[in-house]
N, C-alpha and C positions, 0 to 999 in steps of 0.2 A: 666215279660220277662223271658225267657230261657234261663237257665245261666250252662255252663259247669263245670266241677269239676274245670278246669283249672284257668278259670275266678272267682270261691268263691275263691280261694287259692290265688290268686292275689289281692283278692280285700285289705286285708288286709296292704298288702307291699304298692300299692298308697294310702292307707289311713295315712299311717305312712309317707310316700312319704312328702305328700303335709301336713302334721302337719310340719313337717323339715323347708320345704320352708319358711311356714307361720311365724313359731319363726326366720329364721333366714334370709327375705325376704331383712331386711335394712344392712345386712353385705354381703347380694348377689351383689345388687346392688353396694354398696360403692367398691367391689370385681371386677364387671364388667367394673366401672368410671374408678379405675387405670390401668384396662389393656388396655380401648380405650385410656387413655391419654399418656399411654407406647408407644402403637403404632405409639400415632401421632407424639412423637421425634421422635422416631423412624424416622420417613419420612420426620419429618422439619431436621434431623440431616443427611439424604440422601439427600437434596434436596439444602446443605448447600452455600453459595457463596463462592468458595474458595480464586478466585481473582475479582479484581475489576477493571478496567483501562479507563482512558479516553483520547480520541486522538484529541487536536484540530485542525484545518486545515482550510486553508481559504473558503473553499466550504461546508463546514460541520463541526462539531463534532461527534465525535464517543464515545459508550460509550459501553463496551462490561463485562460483569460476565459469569463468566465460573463456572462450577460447573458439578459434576458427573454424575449428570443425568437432564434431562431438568428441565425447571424453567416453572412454568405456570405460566402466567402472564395478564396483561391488562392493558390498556393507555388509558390517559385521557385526553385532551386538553384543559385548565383553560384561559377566558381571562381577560384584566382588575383585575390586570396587568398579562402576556404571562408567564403561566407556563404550563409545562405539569409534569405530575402525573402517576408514573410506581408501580403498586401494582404486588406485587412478593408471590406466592400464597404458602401456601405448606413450607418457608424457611424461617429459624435462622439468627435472627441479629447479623450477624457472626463479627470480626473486619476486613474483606475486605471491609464489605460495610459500616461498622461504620467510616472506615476512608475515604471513599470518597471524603466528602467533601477536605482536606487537599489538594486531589489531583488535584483538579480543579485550573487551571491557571488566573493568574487575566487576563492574555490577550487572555483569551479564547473570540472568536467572536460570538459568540450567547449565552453562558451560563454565567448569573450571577452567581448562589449560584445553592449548591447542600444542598436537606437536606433529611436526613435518621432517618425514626425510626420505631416503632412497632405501627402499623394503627390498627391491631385487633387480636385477638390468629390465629398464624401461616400462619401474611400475615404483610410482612413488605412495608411499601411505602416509593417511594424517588419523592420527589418535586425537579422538575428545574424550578427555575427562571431565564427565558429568557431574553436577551437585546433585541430580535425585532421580530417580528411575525414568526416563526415555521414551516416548515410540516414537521413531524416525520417518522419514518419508523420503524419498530420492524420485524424482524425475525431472526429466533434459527437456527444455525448450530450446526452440525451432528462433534465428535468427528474426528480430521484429525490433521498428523503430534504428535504433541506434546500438543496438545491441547485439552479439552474433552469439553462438552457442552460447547455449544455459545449461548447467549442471548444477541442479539446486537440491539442497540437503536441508529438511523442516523439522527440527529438533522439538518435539513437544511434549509437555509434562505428561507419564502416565494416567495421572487423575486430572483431568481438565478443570479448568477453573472454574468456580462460580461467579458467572459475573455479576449477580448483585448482591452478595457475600462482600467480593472484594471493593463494590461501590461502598459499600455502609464500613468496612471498614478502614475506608480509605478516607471517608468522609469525618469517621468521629475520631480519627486520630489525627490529622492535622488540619489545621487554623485557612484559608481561601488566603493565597497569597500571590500577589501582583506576580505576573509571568515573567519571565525573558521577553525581550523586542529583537529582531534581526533587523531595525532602524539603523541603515549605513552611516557610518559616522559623520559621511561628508554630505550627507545631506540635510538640510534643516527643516525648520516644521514649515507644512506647507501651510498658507492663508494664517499668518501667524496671528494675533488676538490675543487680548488684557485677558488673564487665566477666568473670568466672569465667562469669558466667551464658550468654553470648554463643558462649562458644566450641562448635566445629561435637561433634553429638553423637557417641558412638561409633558407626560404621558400619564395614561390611567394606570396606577398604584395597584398593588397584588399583595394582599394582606396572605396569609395561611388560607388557603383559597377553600371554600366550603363546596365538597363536591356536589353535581345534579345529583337528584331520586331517580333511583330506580324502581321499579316494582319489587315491592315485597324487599325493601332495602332504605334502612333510616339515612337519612344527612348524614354525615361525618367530615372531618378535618384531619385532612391530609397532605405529606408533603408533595408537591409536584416536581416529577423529573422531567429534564428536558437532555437526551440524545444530540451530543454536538459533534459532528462527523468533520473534521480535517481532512479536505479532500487528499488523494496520493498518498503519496510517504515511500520510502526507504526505495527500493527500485527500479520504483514509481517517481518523476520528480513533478511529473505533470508539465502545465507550460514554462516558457521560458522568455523571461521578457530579453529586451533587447542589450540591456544593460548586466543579464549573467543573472538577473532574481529567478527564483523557481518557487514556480508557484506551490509544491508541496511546505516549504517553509512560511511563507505568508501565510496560507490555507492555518496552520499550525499555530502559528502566533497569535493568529486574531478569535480562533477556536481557545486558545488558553485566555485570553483576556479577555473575552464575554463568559466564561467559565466560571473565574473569578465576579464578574460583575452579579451573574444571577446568584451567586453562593454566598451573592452578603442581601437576596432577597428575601420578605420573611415568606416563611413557606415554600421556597425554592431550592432547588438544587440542580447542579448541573452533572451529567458525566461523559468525557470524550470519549471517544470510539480507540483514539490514539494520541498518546501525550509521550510522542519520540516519535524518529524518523524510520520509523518500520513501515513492510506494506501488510493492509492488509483486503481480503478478497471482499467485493462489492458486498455479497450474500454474507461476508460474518461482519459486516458491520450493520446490517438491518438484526443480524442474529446480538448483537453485544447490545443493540439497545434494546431489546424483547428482553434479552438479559436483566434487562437492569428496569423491567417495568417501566418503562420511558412513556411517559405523555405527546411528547411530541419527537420529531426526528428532524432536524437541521443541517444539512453538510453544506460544506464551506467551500467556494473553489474561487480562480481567478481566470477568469476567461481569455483564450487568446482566439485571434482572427488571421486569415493571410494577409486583411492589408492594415497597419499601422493607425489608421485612423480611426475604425472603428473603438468604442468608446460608451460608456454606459454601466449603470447596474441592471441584473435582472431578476427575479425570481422564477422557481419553475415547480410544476405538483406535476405528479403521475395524469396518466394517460389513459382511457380505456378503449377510445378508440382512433388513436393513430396520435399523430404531433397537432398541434394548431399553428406549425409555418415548417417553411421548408430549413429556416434557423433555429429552430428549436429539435427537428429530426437530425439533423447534421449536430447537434451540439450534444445529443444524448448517444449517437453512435460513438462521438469522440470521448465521451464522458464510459460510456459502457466497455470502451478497449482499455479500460485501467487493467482490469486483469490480465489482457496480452501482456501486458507491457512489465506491469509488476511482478505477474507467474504465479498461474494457478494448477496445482494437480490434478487435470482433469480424467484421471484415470479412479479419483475416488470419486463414490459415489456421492451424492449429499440429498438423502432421503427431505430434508429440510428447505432446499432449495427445489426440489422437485412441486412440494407439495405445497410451498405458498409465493416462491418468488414469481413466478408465471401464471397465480391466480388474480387474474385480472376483475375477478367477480367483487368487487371493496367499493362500490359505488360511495356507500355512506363515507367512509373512512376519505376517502380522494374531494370530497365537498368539503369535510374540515378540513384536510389541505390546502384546498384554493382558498379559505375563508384567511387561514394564517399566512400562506401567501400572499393574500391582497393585503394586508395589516403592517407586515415585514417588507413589504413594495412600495408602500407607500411612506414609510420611515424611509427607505432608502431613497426617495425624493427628494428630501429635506435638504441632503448632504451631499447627493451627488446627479449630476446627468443619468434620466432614467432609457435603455436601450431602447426598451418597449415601454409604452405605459400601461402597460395589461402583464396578470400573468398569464406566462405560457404553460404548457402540459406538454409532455411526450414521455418516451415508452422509457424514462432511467431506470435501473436496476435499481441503483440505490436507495430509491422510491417507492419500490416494493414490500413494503410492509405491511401486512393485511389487516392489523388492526390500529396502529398509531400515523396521525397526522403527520405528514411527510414534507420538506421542501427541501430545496436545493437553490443556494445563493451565490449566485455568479456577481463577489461583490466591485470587479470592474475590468477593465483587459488589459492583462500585464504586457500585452501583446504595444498596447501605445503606451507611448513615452511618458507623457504626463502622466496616466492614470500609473504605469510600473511606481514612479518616481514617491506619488501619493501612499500607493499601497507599501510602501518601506517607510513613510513615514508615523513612526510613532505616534502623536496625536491622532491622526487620520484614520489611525488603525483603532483608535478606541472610540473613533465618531462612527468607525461603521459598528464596533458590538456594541456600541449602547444604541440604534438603528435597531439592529436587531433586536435585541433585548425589549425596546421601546414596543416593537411589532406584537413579539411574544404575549408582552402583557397586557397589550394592547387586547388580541387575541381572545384570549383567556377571561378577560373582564365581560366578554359577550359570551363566551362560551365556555362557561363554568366545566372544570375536570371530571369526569363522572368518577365515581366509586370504583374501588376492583379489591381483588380478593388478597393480593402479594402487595404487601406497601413498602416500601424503605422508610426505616426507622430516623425521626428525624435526630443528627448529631446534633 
């Protein structure tokens, strides 16, 4: 072969080349083994689980690891006996998810036992052992708010609950009893007053309320349900005042003790959307009070502002055609990014939410709104700084219900100091549900309950 100057004078440098290799081929390699095995910390140490959390809830558990950059992952479904199987691809058995287990509640309703270990190099797996048959859900959310990757696991009963099954029998087997308060201990009662001062004011009385006629439909007597929505919950914490309150907890508190207050009414009853710190999606909580044949529909929130001073209660109904201020649009876009923020699987479909959350055609149903709005606005006068004197309307989701009278009670801004301080205060928190409650029946005294075909049976 034809060989150039260039190429004899090289050949000598690859001959010495590859003698190099040859003697030092076993320290090349062992050279190569520790930089791929650098690497791969490297990326189980990227990929780490920084928290771990789990949210039980009567319709689900939730199970959510966060961590800096997505988690790869894959699920498994074991039966005999019902567990399912999350291998976590790529991450370190960090101690978020070594303590998992600790965190699992015994009164968790689907999940017995959690258990976590090292399945193979740089794929750790957690076994659930289920108390009754399963379908799972797994999808990752996208960094939002205060949060960075989501890896969320929706543990839900094979047979979904009924939920006005589980109202009536939730209702006739135990007794309406005074809530929990999250009133800080270091703080006392605000506007204190001789216990005379406390009692609920005079409002118009609600006997077993005798529904309107219908056509071709006699009177009858029936109980009335009222739908009380705890705004936020569990991933969700909603605002945050200044002093560390979150308003998912207040929301909750004062949702249980107007609960109690209407369930010692005669012909009343009330049922939460949420009674614990879970989240749940805007559309299943319009869905759990349809559930549950609801007369009306009530959520609870505590409003925050950017500047401190803002201050006030407000009420708000649905929308048909746009906001009536530029604070009431801004308030229901902050209000509608619950499910960002809490995590919604938007990869399923929900035939449900398609077909009535966005049907804004409910003219009749959005005037009994504003009717029980102005009712529930004007008890909130009594007792506190009103934001607006009017209510307002804009586009909430949670609002959405196309046949039951709907509000949303923004009952003041945990965002300012004094109203935070109020809103933990105990008594204060029962002058706003007997407000409301006052509104309610207020309500209802002008605008008798019609008839319908599904009743809950009164306990």
């Amino acid at each position: 072969m034809f060989k150039t100057s260039a190429s004899i004078k090289l050949a000598p440098m690859w001959a010495s080349a590859a003698a190099w290799l040859s003697r030092h081929s076993r320290s090349c390699s062992h050279y190569l083994l520790a930089l791929m095995l650098s690497m791969s910390a490297v990326s189980w140490a990227a990929s780490a689980v920084t928290s771990a959390r789990i949210w039980p809830a009567p319709d689900y558990t939730r199970v959510t690891l966060e961590s800096a950059v997505p988690i790869q992952h894959q699920i498994l479904q074991v039966k005999n006996p019902e567990r399912l199987v999350l291998d976590l691809e790529n991450v370190a058995l960090t101690p978020a998810l070594a303590e998992m287990a600790a965190k699992l509640g015994t009164n968790d309703p689907y999940v017995q036992a959690v258990r976590v270990g090292r399945y193979k190099p740089g794929t750790v797996r957690l076994v659930f052992d289920l108390k009754t048959e399963a379908r799972p859900e797994v999808f990752v959310l996208k960094p939002v708010a205060d949060y960075g990757h989501r890896l969320v696991l929706d543990i839900y009963p094979a047979q979904p609950l009924d939920p006005l099954a589980a109202f009536i029998e939730k209702s006739q087997s135990a007794p309406a009893a005074t809530p929990p308060t999250i009133a800080s201990k270091d703080v006392k009662s605000v506007d204190a007053a001789p216990p005379q001062a406390d009692v609920a004011r005079p409002s118009p009385t609600i006997a077993t309320v005798k529904s309107g006629a219908r056509p071709g439909r006699p009177d009858s007597q029936r109980m009335i349900v009222v739908a009380l929505d705890a705004g936020h919950g569990g991933e969700d914490p909603g605002a945050k005042g200044r002093r560390g309150t979150l308003e998912k907890e207040i929301t909750l508190t004062i949702a249980r003790k107007l609960k109690a207050m209407i369930d010692r009414e005669p012909g009343m009853r009330a049922v939460l959307t949420r009674d614990g710190d879970y989240f749940i999606p805007l559309h299943g909580r319009v869905q759990k009070a349809r559930g549950a044949d609801a007369d009306l529909f009530v959520s609870i929130h505590a409003d925050a502002f950017v500047r401190p001073d803002a201050r006030g209660s407000s009420v708000f109904a649905l929308s048909e055609n746009g906001a009536t201020s530029a604070a009431a649009r801004w308030l229901a876009k902050k209000e509608n990014e619950a499910d960002l923020i809490g995590g919604v699987n938007l990869d399923v479909s929900d035939p449900y939410l398609k077909q009535t959350l966005f049907d804004l055609s409910q003219t009749a149903t959005i005037n009994d709104s504003l009717k029980l709005a102005k009712a529930v606005l004007g008890e909130l006068g009594e007792i506190n700084t009103l934001h607006k004197g009017t209510v307002e309307q804009a586009g909430f989701a949670v609002l959405k219900a196309p046949d039951i009278p709907s509000i949303l009670v923004e009952t003041a801004f945990i965002s300012n100091p004094e109203e935070e301080r109020r809103l933990r205060d105990a008594a204060y928190q029962d002058k706003i549900a007997d407000a409301i409650l006052s509104g309610i029946k207020r309500y209802f005294s002008q605008n008798p309950a019609l008839a319908r075909a599904r009743v809950a049976a009164n306990p």
